[in-house]
C-alpha positions in Angstrom: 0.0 0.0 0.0 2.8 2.8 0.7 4.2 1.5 -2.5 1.3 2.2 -4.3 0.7 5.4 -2.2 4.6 6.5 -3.7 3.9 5.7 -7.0 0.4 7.7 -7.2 2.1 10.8 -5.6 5.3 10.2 -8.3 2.7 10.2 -11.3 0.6 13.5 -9.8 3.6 15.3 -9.1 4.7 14.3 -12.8 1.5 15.6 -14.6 1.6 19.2 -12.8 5.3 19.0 -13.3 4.3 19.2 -16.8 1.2 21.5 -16.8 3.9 24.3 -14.7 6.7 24.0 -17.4 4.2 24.1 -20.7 4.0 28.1 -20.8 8.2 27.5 -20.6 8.6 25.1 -23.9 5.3 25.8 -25.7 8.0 27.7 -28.4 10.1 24.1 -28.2 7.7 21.6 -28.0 8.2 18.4 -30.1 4.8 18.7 -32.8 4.4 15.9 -35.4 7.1 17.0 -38.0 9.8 16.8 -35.6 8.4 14.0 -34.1 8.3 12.2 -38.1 12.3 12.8 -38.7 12.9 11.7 -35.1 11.2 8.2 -36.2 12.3 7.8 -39.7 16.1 7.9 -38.7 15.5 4.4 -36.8 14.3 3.1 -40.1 17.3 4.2 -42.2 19.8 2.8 -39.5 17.8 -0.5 -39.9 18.5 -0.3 -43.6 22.2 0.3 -43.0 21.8 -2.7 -40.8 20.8 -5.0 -43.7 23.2 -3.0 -46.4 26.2 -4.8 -43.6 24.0 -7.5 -44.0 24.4 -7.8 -47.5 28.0 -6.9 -47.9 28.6 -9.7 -45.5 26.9 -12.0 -47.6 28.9 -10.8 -51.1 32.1 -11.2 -49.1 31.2 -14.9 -48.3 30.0 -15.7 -52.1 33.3 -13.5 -53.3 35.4 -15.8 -50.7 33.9 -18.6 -52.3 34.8 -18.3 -55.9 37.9 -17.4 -54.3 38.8 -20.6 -52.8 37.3 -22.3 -55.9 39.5 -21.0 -57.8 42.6 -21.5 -55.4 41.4 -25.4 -54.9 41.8 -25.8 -59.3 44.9 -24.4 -58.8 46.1 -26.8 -56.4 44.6 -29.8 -58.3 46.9 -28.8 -61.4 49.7 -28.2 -59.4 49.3 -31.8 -58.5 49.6 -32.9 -61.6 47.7 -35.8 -62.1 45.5 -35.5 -65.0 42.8 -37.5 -63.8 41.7 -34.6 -61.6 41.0 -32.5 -65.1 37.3 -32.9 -64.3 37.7 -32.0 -60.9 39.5 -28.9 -62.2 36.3 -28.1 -64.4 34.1 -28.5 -61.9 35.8 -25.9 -59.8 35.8 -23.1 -62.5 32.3 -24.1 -63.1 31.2 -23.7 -59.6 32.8 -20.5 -59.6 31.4 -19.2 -62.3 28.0 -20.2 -60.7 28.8 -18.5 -57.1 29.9 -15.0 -58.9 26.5 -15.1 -61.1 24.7 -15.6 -57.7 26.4 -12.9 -56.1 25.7 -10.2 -58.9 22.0 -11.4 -59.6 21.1 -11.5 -56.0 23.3 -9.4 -53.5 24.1 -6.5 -55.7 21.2 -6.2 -57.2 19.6 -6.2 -53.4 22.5 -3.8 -52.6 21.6 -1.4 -55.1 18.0 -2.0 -54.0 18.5 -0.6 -50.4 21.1 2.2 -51.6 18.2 3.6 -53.6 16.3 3.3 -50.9 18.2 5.0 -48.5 18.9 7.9 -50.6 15.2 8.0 -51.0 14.7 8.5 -47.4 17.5 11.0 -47.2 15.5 13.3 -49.4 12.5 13.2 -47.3 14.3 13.8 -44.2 15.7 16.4 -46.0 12.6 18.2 -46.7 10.9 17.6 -43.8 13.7 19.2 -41.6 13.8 22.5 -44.2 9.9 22.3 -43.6 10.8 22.1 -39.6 12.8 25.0 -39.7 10.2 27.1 -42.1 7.9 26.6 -39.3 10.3 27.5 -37.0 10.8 23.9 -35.0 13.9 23.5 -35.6 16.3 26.5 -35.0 18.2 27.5 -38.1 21.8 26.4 -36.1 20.6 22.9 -36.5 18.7 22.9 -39.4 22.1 23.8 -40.9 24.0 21.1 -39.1 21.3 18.4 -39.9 21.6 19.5 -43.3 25.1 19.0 -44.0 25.3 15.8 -42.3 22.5 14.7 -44.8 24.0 16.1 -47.4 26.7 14.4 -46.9 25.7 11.2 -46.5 24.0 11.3 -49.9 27.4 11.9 -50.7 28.6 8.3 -49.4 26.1 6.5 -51.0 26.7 8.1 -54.4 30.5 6.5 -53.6 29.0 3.5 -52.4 26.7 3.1 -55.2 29.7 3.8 -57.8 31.9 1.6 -55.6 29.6 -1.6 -55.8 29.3 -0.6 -59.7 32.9 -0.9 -59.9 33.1 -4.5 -57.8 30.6 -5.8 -59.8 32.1 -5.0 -63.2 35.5 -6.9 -61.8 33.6 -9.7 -61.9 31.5 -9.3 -64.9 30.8 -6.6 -66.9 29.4 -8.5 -69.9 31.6 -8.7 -73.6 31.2 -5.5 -75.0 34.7 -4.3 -76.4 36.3 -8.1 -75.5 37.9 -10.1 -77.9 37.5 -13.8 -76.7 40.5 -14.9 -78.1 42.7 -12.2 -77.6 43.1 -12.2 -73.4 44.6 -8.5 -73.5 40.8 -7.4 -73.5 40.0 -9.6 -70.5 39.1 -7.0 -67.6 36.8 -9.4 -65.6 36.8 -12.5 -63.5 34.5 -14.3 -65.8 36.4 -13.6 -69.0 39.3 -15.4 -67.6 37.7 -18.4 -66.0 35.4 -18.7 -69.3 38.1 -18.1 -71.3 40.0 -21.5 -69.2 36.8 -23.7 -69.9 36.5 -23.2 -73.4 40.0 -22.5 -74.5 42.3 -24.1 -72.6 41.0 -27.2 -70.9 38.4 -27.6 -73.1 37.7 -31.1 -74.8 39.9 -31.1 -77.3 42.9 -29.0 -75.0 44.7 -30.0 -72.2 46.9 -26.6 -71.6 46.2 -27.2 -67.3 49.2 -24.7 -66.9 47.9 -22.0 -69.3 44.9 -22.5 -67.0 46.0 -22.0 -64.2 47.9 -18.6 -65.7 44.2 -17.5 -66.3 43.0 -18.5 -63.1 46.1 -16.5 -61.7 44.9 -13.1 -63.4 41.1 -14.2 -62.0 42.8 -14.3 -58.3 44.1 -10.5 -59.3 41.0 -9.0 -60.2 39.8 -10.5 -56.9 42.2 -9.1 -55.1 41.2 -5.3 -56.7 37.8 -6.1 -55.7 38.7 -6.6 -52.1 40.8 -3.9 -52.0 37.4 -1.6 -52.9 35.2 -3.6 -50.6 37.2 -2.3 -47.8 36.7 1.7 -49.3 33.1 0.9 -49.4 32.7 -0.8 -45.8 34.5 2.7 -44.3 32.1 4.9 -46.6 29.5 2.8 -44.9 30.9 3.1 -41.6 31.4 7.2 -41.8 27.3 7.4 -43.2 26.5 5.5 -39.9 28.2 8.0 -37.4 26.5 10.9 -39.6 23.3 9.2 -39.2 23.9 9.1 -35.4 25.0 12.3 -35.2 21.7 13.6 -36.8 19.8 11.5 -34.3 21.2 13.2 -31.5 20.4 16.4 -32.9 17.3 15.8 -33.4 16.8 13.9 -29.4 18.0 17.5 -28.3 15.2 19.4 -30.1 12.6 20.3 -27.8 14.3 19.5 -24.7 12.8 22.0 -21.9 14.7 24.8 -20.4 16.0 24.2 -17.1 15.0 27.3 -14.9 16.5 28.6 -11.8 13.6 29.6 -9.8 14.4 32.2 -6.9 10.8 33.0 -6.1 7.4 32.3 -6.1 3.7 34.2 -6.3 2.7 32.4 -2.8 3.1 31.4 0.5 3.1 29.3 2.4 4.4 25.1 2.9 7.0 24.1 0.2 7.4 20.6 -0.5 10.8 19.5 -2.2 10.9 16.1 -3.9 14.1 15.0 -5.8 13.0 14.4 -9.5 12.5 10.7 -8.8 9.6 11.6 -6.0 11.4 11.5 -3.2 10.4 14.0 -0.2 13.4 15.4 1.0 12.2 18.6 2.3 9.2 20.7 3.7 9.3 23.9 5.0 7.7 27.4 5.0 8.3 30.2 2.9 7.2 33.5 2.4 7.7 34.3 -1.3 11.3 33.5 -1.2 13.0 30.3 -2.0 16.8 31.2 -1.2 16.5 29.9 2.9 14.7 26.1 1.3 18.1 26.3 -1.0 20.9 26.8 1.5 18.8 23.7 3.3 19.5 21.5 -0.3 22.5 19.9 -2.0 23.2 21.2 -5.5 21.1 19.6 -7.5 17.3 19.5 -9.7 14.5 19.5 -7.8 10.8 19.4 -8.0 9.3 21.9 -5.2 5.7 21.9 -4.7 3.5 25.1 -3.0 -0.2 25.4 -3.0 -1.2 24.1 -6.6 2.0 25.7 -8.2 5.0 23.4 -9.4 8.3 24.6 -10.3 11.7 23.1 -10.8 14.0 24.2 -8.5 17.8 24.3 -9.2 20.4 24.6 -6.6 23.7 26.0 -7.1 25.0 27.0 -3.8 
Protein backbone atom coordinates (compact mmCIF):
# COMPACT_ATOMS: atom_id res chain seq x y z
CA UNK A 1 0.00 0.00 0.00
CA UNK A 2 2.82 2.76 0.69
CA UNK A 3 4.20 1.46 -2.54
CA UNK A 4 1.27 2.16 -4.25
CA UNK A 5 0.71 5.36 -2.24
CA UNK A 6 4.58 6.53 -3.72
CA UNK A 7 3.87 5.65 -7.04
CA UNK A 8 0.44 7.69 -7.16
CA UNK A 9 2.06 10.76 -5.57
CA UNK A 10 5.29 10.21 -8.26
CA UNK A 11 2.70 10.25 -11.30
CA UNK A 12 0.62 13.46 -9.84
CA UNK A 13 3.62 15.32 -9.15
CA UNK A 14 4.66 14.29 -12.78
CA UNK A 15 1.51 15.63 -14.59
CA UNK A 16 1.61 19.17 -12.82
CA UNK A 17 5.26 19.05 -13.29
CA UNK A 18 4.31 19.22 -16.75
CA UNK A 19 1.16 21.45 -16.82
CA UNK A 20 3.89 24.34 -14.72
CA UNK A 21 6.71 23.96 -17.36
CA UNK A 22 4.19 24.09 -20.67
CA UNK A 23 3.98 28.05 -20.78
CA UNK A 24 8.17 27.52 -20.60
CA UNK A 25 8.64 25.08 -23.86
CA UNK A 26 5.32 25.75 -25.68
CA UNK A 27 7.96 27.72 -28.36
CA UNK A 28 10.06 24.05 -28.21
CA UNK A 29 7.71 21.56 -28.04
CA UNK A 30 8.19 18.38 -30.05
CA UNK A 31 4.80 18.67 -32.78
CA UNK A 32 4.42 15.91 -35.41
CA UNK A 33 7.08 16.97 -38.01
CA UNK A 34 9.77 16.79 -35.59
CA UNK A 35 8.37 14.02 -34.14
CA UNK A 36 8.32 12.24 -38.14
CA UNK A 37 12.29 12.82 -38.66
CA UNK A 38 12.95 11.70 -35.08
CA UNK A 39 11.20 8.20 -36.25
CA UNK A 40 12.31 7.75 -39.75
CA UNK A 41 16.06 7.93 -38.74
CA UNK A 42 15.47 4.40 -36.77
CA UNK A 43 14.26 3.06 -40.06
CA UNK A 44 17.28 4.19 -42.20
CA UNK A 45 19.79 2.79 -39.47
CA UNK A 46 17.80 -0.47 -39.93
CA UNK A 47 18.46 -0.34 -43.60
CA UNK A 48 22.24 0.29 -43.05
CA UNK A 49 21.80 -2.65 -40.84
CA UNK A 50 20.81 -5.02 -43.72
CA UNK A 51 23.21 -3.03 -46.42
CA UNK A 52 26.24 -4.80 -43.64
CA UNK A 53 23.98 -7.53 -43.98
CA UNK A 54 24.42 -7.79 -47.49
CA UNK A 55 27.99 -6.92 -47.93
CA UNK A 56 28.62 -9.66 -45.50
CA UNK A 57 26.91 -12.05 -47.62
CA UNK A 58 28.91 -10.79 -51.14
CA UNK A 59 32.14 -11.20 -49.09
CA UNK A 60 31.22 -14.93 -48.27
CA UNK A 61 29.96 -15.67 -52.14
CA UNK A 62 33.26 -13.52 -53.30
CA UNK A 63 35.42 -15.83 -50.75
CA UNK A 64 33.95 -18.62 -52.30
CA UNK A 65 34.76 -18.31 -55.92
CA UNK A 66 37.92 -17.39 -54.32
CA UNK A 67 38.79 -20.58 -52.76
CA UNK A 68 37.25 -22.32 -55.86
CA UNK A 69 39.53 -21.00 -57.83
CA UNK A 70 42.62 -21.50 -55.44
CA UNK A 71 41.41 -25.43 -54.95
CA UNK A 72 41.80 -25.77 -59.30
CA UNK A 73 44.90 -24.41 -58.77
CA UNK A 74 46.06 -26.79 -56.37
CA UNK A 75 44.62 -29.78 -58.25
CA UNK A 76 46.94 -28.76 -61.38
CA UNK A 77 49.73 -28.16 -59.42
CA UNK A 78 49.28 -31.81 -58.55
CA UNK A 79 49.59 -32.90 -61.64
CA UNK A 80 47.70 -35.81 -62.13
CA UNK A 81 45.46 -35.55 -64.97
CA UNK A 82 42.81 -37.46 -63.78
CA UNK A 83 41.69 -34.62 -61.58
CA UNK A 84 40.99 -32.45 -65.12
CA UNK A 85 37.34 -32.87 -64.29
CA UNK A 86 37.66 -32.02 -60.91
CA UNK A 87 39.48 -28.91 -62.17
CA UNK A 88 36.33 -28.12 -64.37
CA UNK A 89 34.09 -28.52 -61.90
CA UNK A 90 35.80 -25.86 -59.77
CA UNK A 91 35.83 -23.06 -62.46
CA UNK A 92 32.31 -24.08 -63.15
CA UNK A 93 31.19 -23.71 -59.64
CA UNK A 94 32.83 -20.54 -59.56
CA UNK A 95 31.36 -19.24 -62.27
CA UNK A 96 28.03 -20.21 -60.65
CA UNK A 97 28.77 -18.49 -57.08
CA UNK A 98 29.92 -15.05 -58.90
CA UNK A 99 26.49 -15.07 -61.13
CA UNK A 100 24.75 -15.57 -57.71
CA UNK A 101 26.41 -12.87 -56.06
CA UNK A 102 25.74 -10.23 -58.93
CA UNK A 103 22.01 -11.44 -59.63
CA UNK A 104 21.10 -11.52 -56.03
CA UNK A 105 23.27 -9.45 -53.52
CA UNK A 106 24.07 -6.53 -55.73
CA UNK A 107 21.16 -6.21 -57.21
CA UNK A 108 19.63 -6.17 -53.42
CA UNK A 109 22.47 -3.75 -52.65
CA UNK A 110 21.55 -1.42 -55.12
CA UNK A 111 17.96 -1.98 -54.03
CA UNK A 112 18.51 -0.55 -50.38
CA UNK A 113 21.13 2.20 -51.58
CA UNK A 114 18.16 3.56 -53.61
CA UNK A 115 16.28 3.30 -50.86
CA UNK A 116 18.24 5.01 -48.52
CA UNK A 117 18.89 7.87 -50.64
CA UNK A 118 15.24 7.96 -50.96
CA UNK A 119 14.70 8.47 -47.37
CA UNK A 120 17.48 11.01 -47.19
CA UNK A 121 15.51 13.29 -49.42
CA UNK A 122 12.49 13.24 -47.32
CA UNK A 123 14.34 13.83 -44.23
CA UNK A 124 15.71 16.44 -46.02
CA UNK A 125 12.57 18.24 -46.67
CA UNK A 126 10.89 17.58 -43.79
CA UNK A 127 13.73 19.24 -41.64
CA UNK A 128 13.82 22.46 -44.21
CA UNK A 129 9.88 22.26 -43.56
CA UNK A 130 10.78 22.14 -39.61
CA UNK A 131 12.84 25.04 -39.70
CA UNK A 132 10.24 27.09 -42.07
CA UNK A 133 7.91 26.60 -39.31
CA UNK A 134 10.29 27.53 -36.95
CA UNK A 135 10.76 23.89 -35.03
CA UNK A 136 13.87 23.45 -35.59
CA UNK A 137 16.30 26.52 -35.03
CA UNK A 138 18.24 27.53 -38.08
CA UNK A 139 21.85 26.40 -36.06
CA UNK A 140 20.61 22.86 -36.46
CA UNK A 141 18.70 22.90 -39.39
CA UNK A 142 22.09 23.82 -40.89
CA UNK A 143 24.05 21.05 -39.10
CA UNK A 144 21.27 18.36 -39.89
CA UNK A 145 21.57 19.48 -43.33
CA UNK A 146 25.09 19.01 -43.96
CA UNK A 147 25.31 15.81 -42.25
CA UNK A 148 22.45 14.67 -44.78
CA UNK A 149 24.02 16.08 -47.36
CA UNK A 150 26.74 14.44 -46.86
CA UNK A 151 25.66 11.19 -46.45
CA UNK A 152 23.95 11.28 -49.92
CA UNK A 153 27.44 11.91 -50.74
CA UNK A 154 28.57 8.33 -49.41
CA UNK A 155 26.12 6.48 -50.99
CA UNK A 156 26.67 8.11 -54.38
CA UNK A 157 30.46 6.53 -53.60
CA UNK A 158 29.02 3.50 -52.42
CA UNK A 159 26.70 3.14 -55.18
CA UNK A 160 29.72 3.83 -57.76
CA UNK A 161 31.89 1.59 -55.59
CA UNK A 162 29.59 -1.64 -55.79
CA UNK A 163 29.25 -0.63 -59.75
CA UNK A 164 32.85 -0.85 -59.87
CA UNK A 165 33.06 -4.50 -57.76
CA UNK A 166 30.57 -5.81 -59.84
CA UNK A 167 32.12 -5.03 -63.16
CA UNK A 168 35.46 -6.93 -61.77
CA UNK A 169 33.62 -9.72 -61.90
CA UNK A 170 31.46 -9.34 -64.87
CA UNK A 171 30.85 -6.56 -66.89
CA UNK A 172 29.42 -8.48 -69.87
CA UNK A 173 31.60 -8.69 -73.58
CA UNK A 174 31.23 -5.47 -75.04
CA UNK A 175 34.67 -4.29 -76.40
CA UNK A 176 36.30 -8.14 -75.45
CA UNK A 177 37.87 -10.13 -77.91
CA UNK A 178 37.45 -13.81 -76.66
CA UNK A 179 40.52 -14.91 -78.11
CA UNK A 180 42.67 -12.16 -77.60
CA UNK A 181 43.09 -12.19 -73.35
CA UNK A 182 44.55 -8.50 -73.48
CA UNK A 183 40.77 -7.36 -73.51
CA UNK A 184 40.02 -9.58 -70.51
CA UNK A 185 39.12 -7.04 -67.57
CA UNK A 186 36.76 -9.43 -65.57
CA UNK A 187 36.82 -12.50 -63.46
CA UNK A 188 34.47 -14.33 -65.82
CA UNK A 189 36.41 -13.56 -68.98
CA UNK A 190 39.31 -15.41 -67.60
CA UNK A 191 37.73 -18.40 -66.02
CA UNK A 192 35.39 -18.74 -69.33
CA UNK A 193 38.10 -18.07 -71.33
CA UNK A 194 39.98 -21.48 -69.15
CA UNK A 195 36.83 -23.73 -69.86
CA UNK A 196 36.46 -23.21 -73.36
CA UNK A 197 40.04 -22.46 -74.54
CA UNK A 198 42.31 -24.05 -72.56
CA UNK A 199 40.97 -27.24 -70.89
CA UNK A 200 38.38 -27.65 -73.14
CA UNK A 201 37.68 -31.12 -74.75
CA UNK A 202 39.94 -31.07 -77.27
CA UNK A 203 42.93 -29.01 -75.03
CA UNK A 204 44.70 -30.00 -72.17
CA UNK A 205 46.89 -26.60 -71.60
CA UNK A 206 46.20 -27.20 -67.25
CA UNK A 207 49.22 -24.74 -66.86
CA UNK A 208 47.90 -21.96 -69.30
CA UNK A 209 44.95 -22.54 -67.00
CA UNK A 210 46.03 -22.01 -64.24
CA UNK A 211 47.92 -18.59 -65.70
CA UNK A 212 44.21 -17.54 -66.26
CA UNK A 213 43.04 -18.53 -63.14
CA UNK A 214 46.07 -16.48 -61.66
CA UNK A 215 44.94 -13.07 -63.41
CA UNK A 216 41.06 -14.18 -62.03
CA UNK A 217 42.76 -14.32 -58.31
CA UNK A 218 44.06 -10.52 -59.29
CA UNK A 219 40.96 -9.04 -60.19
CA UNK A 220 39.78 -10.52 -56.91
CA UNK A 221 42.23 -9.07 -55.07
CA UNK A 222 41.17 -5.30 -56.66
CA UNK A 223 37.77 -6.11 -55.71
CA UNK A 224 38.70 -6.61 -52.09
CA UNK A 225 40.78 -3.92 -52.00
CA UNK A 226 37.39 -1.56 -52.87
CA UNK A 227 35.15 -3.57 -50.56
CA UNK A 228 37.24 -2.33 -47.77
CA UNK A 229 36.66 1.75 -49.31
CA UNK A 230 33.09 0.87 -49.39
CA UNK A 231 32.73 -0.76 -45.83
CA UNK A 232 34.47 2.70 -44.35
CA UNK A 233 32.13 4.91 -46.62
CA UNK A 234 29.53 2.82 -44.88
CA UNK A 235 30.86 3.09 -41.59
CA UNK A 236 31.35 7.21 -41.82
CA UNK A 237 27.27 7.41 -43.18
CA UNK A 238 26.51 5.55 -39.93
CA UNK A 239 28.22 7.96 -37.42
CA UNK A 240 26.47 10.92 -39.59
CA UNK A 241 23.30 9.16 -39.20
CA UNK A 242 23.87 9.13 -35.41
CA UNK A 243 24.96 12.33 -35.22
CA UNK A 244 21.69 13.58 -36.80
CA UNK A 245 19.80 11.48 -34.25
CA UNK A 246 21.18 13.15 -31.55
CA UNK A 247 20.44 16.42 -32.86
CA UNK A 248 17.25 15.85 -33.36
CA UNK A 249 16.79 13.94 -29.42
CA UNK A 250 17.96 17.47 -28.30
CA UNK A 251 15.18 19.40 -30.09
CA UNK A 252 12.58 20.35 -27.84
CA UNK A 253 14.28 19.49 -24.68
CA UNK A 254 12.76 22.05 -21.94
CA UNK A 255 14.66 24.83 -20.44
CA UNK A 256 16.02 24.20 -17.05
CA UNK A 257 15.01 27.33 -14.92
CA UNK A 258 16.54 28.64 -11.82
CA UNK A 259 13.65 29.59 -9.75
CA UNK A 260 14.41 32.22 -6.94
CA UNK A 261 10.75 33.01 -6.06
CA UNK A 262 7.41 32.26 -6.12
CA UNK A 263 3.66 34.23 -6.27
CA UNK A 264 2.66 32.36 -2.82
CA UNK A 265 3.13 31.36 0.47
CA UNK A 266 3.06 29.26 2.40
CA UNK A 267 4.39 25.09 2.89
CA UNK A 268 7.04 24.08 0.18
CA UNK A 269 7.41 20.56 -0.51
CA UNK A 270 10.82 19.46 -2.22
CA UNK A 271 10.90 16.09 -3.91
CA UNK A 272 14.06 14.98 -5.80
CA UNK A 273 12.97 14.41 -9.47
CA UNK A 274 12.48 10.71 -8.78
CA UNK A 275 9.58 11.58 -6.00
CA UNK A 276 11.36 11.53 -3.19
CA UNK A 277 10.42 13.97 -0.21
CA UNK A 278 13.35 15.36 1.03
CA UNK A 279 12.20 18.59 2.34
CA UNK A 280 9.21 20.71 3.68
CA UNK A 281 9.35 23.86 5.03
CA UNK A 282 7.68 27.37 5.01
CA UNK A 283 8.31 30.24 2.89
CA UNK A 284 7.19 33.48 2.35
CA UNK A 285 7.70 34.30 -1.33
CA UNK A 286 11.35 33.52 -1.19
CA UNK A 287 12.95 30.31 -2.02
CA UNK A 288 16.80 31.19 -1.19
CA UNK A 289 16.53 29.87 2.94
CA UNK A 290 14.69 26.14 1.25
CA UNK A 291 18.11 26.28 -0.97
CA UNK A 292 20.86 26.78 1.50
CA UNK A 293 18.83 23.69 3.30
CA UNK A 294 19.49 21.53 -0.27
CA UNK A 295 22.49 19.93 -1.99
CA UNK A 296 23.20 21.24 -5.46
CA UNK A 297 21.12 19.60 -7.51
CA UNK A 298 17.30 19.51 -9.65
CA UNK A 299 14.53 19.53 -7.77
CA UNK A 300 10.79 19.45 -8.01
CA UNK A 301 9.34 21.95 -5.17
CA UNK A 302 5.74 21.91 -4.74
CA UNK A 303 3.54 25.07 -3.00
CA UNK A 304 -0.22 25.36 -2.99
CA UNK A 305 -1.20 24.13 -6.62
CA UNK A 306 2.03 25.74 -8.19
CA UNK A 307 5.02 23.37 -9.44
CA UNK A 308 8.32 24.63 -10.28
CA UNK A 309 11.67 23.07 -10.80
CA UNK A 310 13.99 24.20 -8.49
CA UNK A 311 17.78 24.26 -9.24
CA UNK A 312 20.38 24.61 -6.63
CA UNK A 313 23.71 26.02 -7.11
CA UNK A 314 25.03 26.97 -3.81
Amino acid sequence: MRGLKSLTFIMLVGVALCAALMPSVSTQATPGLIQDIRDAIPVMEAQWVHVDEILRNIDEGVNQVRIRILHAMHLIDAGNSTLGGLVKQDIQAAIQEKEAVLSVDFQELDDFLNSINEGLGDLLGKVEAAAEEQKLNIHKEEKIKILILSIEGLVEFISSDASTMAALLEDGDEGEDQDNPETFDDVDDWLEFCLENQIADNFNDYQQCKESLGQALAIIDDFISIKASVYKKKKNAVKRLITIKKLMLSTGAPIVRKVDTLSASGTVQVYTLSGQLVLTDSVDGSLESVKNKLANGVYVAVIGNRVERLVVLN
